[in-house]
C-alpha positions as CSV (number, residue, x, y, z in Angstrom):
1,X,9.2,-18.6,7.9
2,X,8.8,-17.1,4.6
3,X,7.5,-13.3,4.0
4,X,4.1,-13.4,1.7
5,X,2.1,-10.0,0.2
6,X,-1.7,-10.8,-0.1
7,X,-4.5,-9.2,-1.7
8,X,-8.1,-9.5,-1.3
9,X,-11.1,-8.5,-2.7
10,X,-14.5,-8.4,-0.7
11,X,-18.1,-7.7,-1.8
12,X,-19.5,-4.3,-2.8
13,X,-22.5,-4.9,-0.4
14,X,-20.7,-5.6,2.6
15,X,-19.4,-2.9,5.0
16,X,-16.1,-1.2,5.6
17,X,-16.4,-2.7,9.2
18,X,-17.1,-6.3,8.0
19,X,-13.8,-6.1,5.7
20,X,-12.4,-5.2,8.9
21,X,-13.5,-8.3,11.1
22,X,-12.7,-10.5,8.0
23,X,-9.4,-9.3,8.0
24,X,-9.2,-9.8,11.9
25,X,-10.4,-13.4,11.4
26,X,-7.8,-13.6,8.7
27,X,-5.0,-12.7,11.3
28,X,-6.5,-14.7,13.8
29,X,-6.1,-17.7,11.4
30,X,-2.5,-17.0,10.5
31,X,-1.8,-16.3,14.2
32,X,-2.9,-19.8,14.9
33,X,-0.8,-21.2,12.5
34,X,2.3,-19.3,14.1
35,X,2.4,-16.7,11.7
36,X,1.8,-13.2,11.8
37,X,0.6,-9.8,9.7
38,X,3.3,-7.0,9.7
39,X,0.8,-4.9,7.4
40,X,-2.7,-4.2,6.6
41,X,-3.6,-1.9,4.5
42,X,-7.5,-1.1,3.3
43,X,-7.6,0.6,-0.3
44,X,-11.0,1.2,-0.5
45,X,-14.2,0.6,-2.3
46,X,-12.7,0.6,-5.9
47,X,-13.9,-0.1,-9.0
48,X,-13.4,-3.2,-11.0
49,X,-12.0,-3.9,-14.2
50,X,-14.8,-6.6,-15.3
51,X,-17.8,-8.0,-13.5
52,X,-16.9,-10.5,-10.7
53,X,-19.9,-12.5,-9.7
54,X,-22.4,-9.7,-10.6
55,X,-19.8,-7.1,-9.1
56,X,-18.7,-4.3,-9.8
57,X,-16.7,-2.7,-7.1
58,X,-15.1,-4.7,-4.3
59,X,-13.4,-3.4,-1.5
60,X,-9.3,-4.1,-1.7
61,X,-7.0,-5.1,1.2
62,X,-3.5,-5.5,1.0
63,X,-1.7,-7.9,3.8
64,X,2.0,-8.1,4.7
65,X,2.3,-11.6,6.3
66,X,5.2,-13.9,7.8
67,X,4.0,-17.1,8.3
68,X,4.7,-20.8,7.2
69,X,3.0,-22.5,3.9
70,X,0.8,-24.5,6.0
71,X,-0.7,-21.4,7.8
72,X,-1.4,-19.4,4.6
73,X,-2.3,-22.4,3.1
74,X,-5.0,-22.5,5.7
75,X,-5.5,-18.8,5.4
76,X,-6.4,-19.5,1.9
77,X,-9.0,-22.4,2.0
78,X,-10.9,-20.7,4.8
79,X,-10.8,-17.5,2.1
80,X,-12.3,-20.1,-0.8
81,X,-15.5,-21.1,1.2
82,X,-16.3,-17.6,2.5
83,X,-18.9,-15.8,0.1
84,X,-18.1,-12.2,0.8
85,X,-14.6,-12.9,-0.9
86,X,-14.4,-12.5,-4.3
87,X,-10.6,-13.1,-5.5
88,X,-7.6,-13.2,-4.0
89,X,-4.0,-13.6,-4.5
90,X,-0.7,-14.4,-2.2
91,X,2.5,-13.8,-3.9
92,X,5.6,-15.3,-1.5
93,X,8.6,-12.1,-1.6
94,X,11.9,-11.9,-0.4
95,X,11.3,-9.1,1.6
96,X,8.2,-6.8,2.5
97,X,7.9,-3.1,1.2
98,X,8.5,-0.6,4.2
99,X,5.8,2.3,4.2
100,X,2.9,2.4,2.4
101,X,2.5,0.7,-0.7
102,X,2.2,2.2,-3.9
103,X,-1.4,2.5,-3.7
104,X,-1.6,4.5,-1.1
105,X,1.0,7.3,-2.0
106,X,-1.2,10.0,-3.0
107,X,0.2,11.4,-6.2
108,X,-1.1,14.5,-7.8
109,X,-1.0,14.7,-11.6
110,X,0.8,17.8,-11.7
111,X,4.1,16.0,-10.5
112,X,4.1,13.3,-12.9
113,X,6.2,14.3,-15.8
114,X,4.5,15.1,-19.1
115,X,6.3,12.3,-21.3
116,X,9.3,14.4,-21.5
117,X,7.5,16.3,-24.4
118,X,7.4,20.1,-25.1
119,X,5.6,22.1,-27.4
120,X,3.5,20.2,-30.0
121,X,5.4,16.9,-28.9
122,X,9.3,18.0,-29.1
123,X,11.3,17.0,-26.9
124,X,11.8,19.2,-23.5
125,X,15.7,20.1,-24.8
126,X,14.2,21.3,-28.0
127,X,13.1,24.5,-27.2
128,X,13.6,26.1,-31.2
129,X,11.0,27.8,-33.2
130,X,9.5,25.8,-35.1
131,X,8.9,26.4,-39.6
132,X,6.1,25.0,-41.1
């Protein structure tokens, strides 16, 4: 079987709890299909970067899955007739991430490095006064 990563947007209006029972229904699905979800991650209520049908926010959901084409390709017709689903997208991988995925590392702006810059934009090593 191959190894997938799928994303999916739902509907601002519907509930954290409805996302939830999609994505069980989405399992369920693959399941069927002789596949199975090694992952599921929910991102959130975020905000979009352009209007999707009269959108903007959409709740994200990231899913690890190893199934065969046939399953996900089942996965993804049942996704293209349900409303509450806005976009989605299955990219087939080599091999699935291990821990959470990048969006749900928290990262605090005081670790990310400053460009490597110094004073007035020289860099870090050059640490002389400067003559105007």
């Amino acid at each position: 079987m191959a190894l997938y990563e799928h994303i999916f947007l739902a509907r601002q209006d519907v509930s954290q709890q409805q996302v939830e029972e999609l994505t069980a229904a989405l399992t369920e699905i693959l399941s069927q299909g002789g596949g199975k979800v090694t992952k599921n991650e929910y991102w959130g209520l975020k905000g979009l970067s352009y209007r999707i049908r009269k959108n903007r926010k959409a709740h994200y959901t990231l899913l690890n899955i190893d199934a065969s084409a046939p399953a996900v390709a089942e996965m993804e017709r049942q996704m293209r007739i349900n409303e509450d689903i806005l976009r989605f997208m299955t990219v087939r991988v080599d091999e699935l991430e291990e821990g959470p995925s990048a969006m749900m590392q928290k990262r605090d702006r005081d670790d990310r490095d400053g460009g490597g810059r110094g004073e007035r934009g020289a860099p870090s090593g050059d640490r002389r006064p400067r003559r105007f």
